[in-house]
Every structure is written in structure tokens, then in C-alpha cells.
C-alpha positions as CSV (number, residue, x, y, z in Angstrom):
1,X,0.0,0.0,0.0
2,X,1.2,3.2,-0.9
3,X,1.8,5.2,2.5
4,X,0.0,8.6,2.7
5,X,2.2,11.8,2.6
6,X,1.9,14.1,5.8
7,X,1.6,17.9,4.2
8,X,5.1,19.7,6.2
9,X,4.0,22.8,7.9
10,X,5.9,25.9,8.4
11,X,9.5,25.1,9.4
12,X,9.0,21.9,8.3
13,X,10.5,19.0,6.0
14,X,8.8,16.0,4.1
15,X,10.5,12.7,4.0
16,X,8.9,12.2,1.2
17,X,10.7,15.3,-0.7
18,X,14.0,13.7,0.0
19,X,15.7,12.4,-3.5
20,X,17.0,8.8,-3.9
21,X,19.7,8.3,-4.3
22,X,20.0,10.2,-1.0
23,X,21.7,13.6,-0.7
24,X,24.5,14.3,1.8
25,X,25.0,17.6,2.8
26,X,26.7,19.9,5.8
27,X,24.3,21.2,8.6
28,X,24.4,24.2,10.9
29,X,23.8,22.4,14.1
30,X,24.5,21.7,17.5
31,X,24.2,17.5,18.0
32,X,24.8,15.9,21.3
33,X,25.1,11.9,22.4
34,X,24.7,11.0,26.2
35,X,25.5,7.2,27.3
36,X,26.0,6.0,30.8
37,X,25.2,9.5,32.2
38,X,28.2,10.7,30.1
39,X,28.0,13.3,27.1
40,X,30.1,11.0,25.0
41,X,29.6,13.7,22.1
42,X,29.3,17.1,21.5
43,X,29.6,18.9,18.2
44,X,28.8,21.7,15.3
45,X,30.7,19.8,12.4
46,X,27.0,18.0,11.5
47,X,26.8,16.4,8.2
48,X,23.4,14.5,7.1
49,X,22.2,12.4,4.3
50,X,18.9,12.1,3.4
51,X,16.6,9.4,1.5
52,X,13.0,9.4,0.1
53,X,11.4,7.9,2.9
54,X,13.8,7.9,5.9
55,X,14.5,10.8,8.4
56,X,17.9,12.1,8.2
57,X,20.9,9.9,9.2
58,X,23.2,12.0,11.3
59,X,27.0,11.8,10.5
60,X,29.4,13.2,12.8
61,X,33.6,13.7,13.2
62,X,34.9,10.3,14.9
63,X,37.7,12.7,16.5
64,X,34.4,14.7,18.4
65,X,33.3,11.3,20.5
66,X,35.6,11.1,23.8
67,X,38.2,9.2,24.0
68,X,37.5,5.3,24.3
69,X,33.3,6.0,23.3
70,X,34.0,4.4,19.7
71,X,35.0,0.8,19.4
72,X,35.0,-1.8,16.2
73,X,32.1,-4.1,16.5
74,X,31.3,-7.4,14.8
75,X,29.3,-7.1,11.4
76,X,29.0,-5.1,8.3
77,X,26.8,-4.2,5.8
78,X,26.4,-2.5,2.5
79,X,24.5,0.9,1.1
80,X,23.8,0.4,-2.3
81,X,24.7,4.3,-2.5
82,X,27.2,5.1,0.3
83,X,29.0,1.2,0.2
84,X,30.6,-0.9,2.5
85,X,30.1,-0.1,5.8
86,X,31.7,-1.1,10.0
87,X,30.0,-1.4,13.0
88,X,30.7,0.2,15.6
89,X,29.7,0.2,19.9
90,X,29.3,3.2,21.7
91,X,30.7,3.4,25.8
92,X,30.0,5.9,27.9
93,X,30.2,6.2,32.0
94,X,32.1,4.9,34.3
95,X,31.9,2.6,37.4
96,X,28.3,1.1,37.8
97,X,26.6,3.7,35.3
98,X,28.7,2.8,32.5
99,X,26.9,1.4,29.8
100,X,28.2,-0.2,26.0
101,X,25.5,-0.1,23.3
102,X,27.4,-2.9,20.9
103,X,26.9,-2.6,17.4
104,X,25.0,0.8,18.0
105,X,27.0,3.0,15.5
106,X,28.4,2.8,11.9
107,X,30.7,4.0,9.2
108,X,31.9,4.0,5.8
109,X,36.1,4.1,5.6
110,X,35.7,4.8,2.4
111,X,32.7,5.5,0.7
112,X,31.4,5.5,-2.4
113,X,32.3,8.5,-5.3
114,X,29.5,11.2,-3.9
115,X,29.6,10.6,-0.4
116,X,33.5,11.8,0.6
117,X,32.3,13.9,3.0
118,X,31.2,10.6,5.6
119,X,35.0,9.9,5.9
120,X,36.2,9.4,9.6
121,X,32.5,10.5,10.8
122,X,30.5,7.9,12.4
123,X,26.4,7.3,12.8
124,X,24.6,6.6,15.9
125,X,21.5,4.5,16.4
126,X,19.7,7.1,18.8
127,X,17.4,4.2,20.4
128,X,20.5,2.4,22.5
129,X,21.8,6.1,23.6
130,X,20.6,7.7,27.0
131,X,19.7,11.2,24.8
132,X,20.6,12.2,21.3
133,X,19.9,15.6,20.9
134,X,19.9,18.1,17.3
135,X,20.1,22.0,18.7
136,X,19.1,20.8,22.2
137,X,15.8,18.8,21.1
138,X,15.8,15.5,21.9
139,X,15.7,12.9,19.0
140,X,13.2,10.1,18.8
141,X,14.7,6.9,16.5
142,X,13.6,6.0,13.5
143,X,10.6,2.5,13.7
144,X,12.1,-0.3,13.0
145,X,15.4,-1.0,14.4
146,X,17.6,-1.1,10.8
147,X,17.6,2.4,9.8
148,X,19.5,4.7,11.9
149,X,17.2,8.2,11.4
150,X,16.8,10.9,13.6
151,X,13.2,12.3,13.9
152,X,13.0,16.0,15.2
153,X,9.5,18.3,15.5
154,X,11.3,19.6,11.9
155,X,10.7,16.2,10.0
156,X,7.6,14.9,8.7
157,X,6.4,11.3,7.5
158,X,5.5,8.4,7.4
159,X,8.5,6.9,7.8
160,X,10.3,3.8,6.3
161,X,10.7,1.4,9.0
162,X,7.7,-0.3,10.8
163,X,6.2,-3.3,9.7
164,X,4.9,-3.4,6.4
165,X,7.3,-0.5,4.8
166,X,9.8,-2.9,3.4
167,X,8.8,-2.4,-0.1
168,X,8.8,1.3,0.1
């Protein structure tokens, strides 16, 4: 069934008005990460790509996470656009509040021609993190539990991800 677009109101973006192959481009934005009661990122050098379908996937500096939050995981996978990608598990806080979400971040160590600009950045699946925040407004994860979107007040669906939006 074909899903129903939701009209974007002022300030607002449609999912559905996102091209595919998906778009990558720079963003002026403040993103946080908190994990174990530890801001485990903090940064302005915001890069997103976005696909028909999908909120945006957040991309963000490797060298912004503190030191020991970023860890190779077990498993790959590949983006028919963006290519082969790592996993990745996130760590943050120490003592009996920290906390490792395995597998809970990704990245491309060399991506395909088009998408240079995800080199040495890293995605984060915001449903295993304590708080992901864009501009100090806390993210809500995309359905679903493959895609790694970000949904903010700004973005508008339906979104790719719950059951029955496979063939989307």
C-alpha cells in the first residue's frame, strides 16, 4: 500500500521530498550523544544524508566522541549508494553507570564517489543512547530497528521502517 504523505508545515521537512539516491550535505547544528550519564559527544561539524522515505541519518567527526566511546564491533553491511560499511559500539560512564551499546554505531572508511564527505564521521543509532539531541531537542529513533534516522518536531512522514514498509 502506498503510504499517505503528511503535508510539512511551516519550518518543516517531508521525508517524502528527500531524493533517492540520498543527498548528503553539511548542517548548521549543534548534535549531542549522552551514554552511561556521560555526554560522549558534543559537536557543530554536522553532516546528514537524506533518503526518500527515511528521516535524516546524522554523520558526525569520529575525532568529536571522547576518548574510548567508539569501538570496532562485529558485522558489516552494505549501502547500495554510500558502500561498505563497519559497526561500531558506543561506551559511555564509568563505574556502575557505564553502559556499551554494541553494534550501535556505523561507518563508511571509504565511501562511495559522492559521499567523501562521511570519511572518519560515524552514525549513531539514537534508540540504545541515553539522549541524542539536534540543537538541544531531543531525538526520537527511526521505527524499526535497521535504519538509523533521527526524527525532530522539523521532520515529517511516514516513515520507512515499521512493519509493512519494506517495499517502500
Amino acid at each position: 500500500m502506498k503510504p499517505r504523505r503528511i503535508e510539512p508545515g511551516a519550518g518543516q521537512e517531508s521525508v517524502w521530498d528527500y531524493p533517492r539516491p540520498p543527498r548528503i550535505e553539511r548542517v548548521d547544528a549543534r548534535v549531542s550523544i549522552d551514554l552511561g550519564g556521560q555526554r560522549v559527544l558534543d559537536t557543530r561539524d554536522v553532516v546528514r544524508v537524506l533518503e526518500t522515505s527515511h528521516p535524516p541519518v546524522y554523520y558526525l567527526p569520529i575525532a568529536d566522541f571522547t576518548d574510548g566511546a567508539l569501538s570496532r564491533a562485529a558485522g558489516s553491511s552494505f549501502c547500495e549508494f554510500k558502500g561498505a560499511a563497519r559497526y561500531l559500539s558506543v561506551a559511555g560512564g564509568e563505574g556502575p553507570t557505564r553502559r556499551v551499546a554494541d553494534a550501535a554505531a556505523w561507518n563508511y572508511p571509504h565511501p562511495s564517489p559522492g559521499y567523501e564527505l562521511l570519511v572518519d564521521r560515524v552514525a549513531v543509532y539514537a534508540g540504545p543512547m541515553d539522549a541524542c539531541t539536534i540543537d538541544g531537542e531531543r531525538v526520537t529513533p527511526q521505527p524499526g530497528g535497521f535504519y538509523g534516522g533521527w526524527i525532530t518536531a522539523a521532520i515529517v512522514g511516514p516513515f520507512k521502517g515499521d512493519p509493512g514498509t519494506l517495499g517502500w
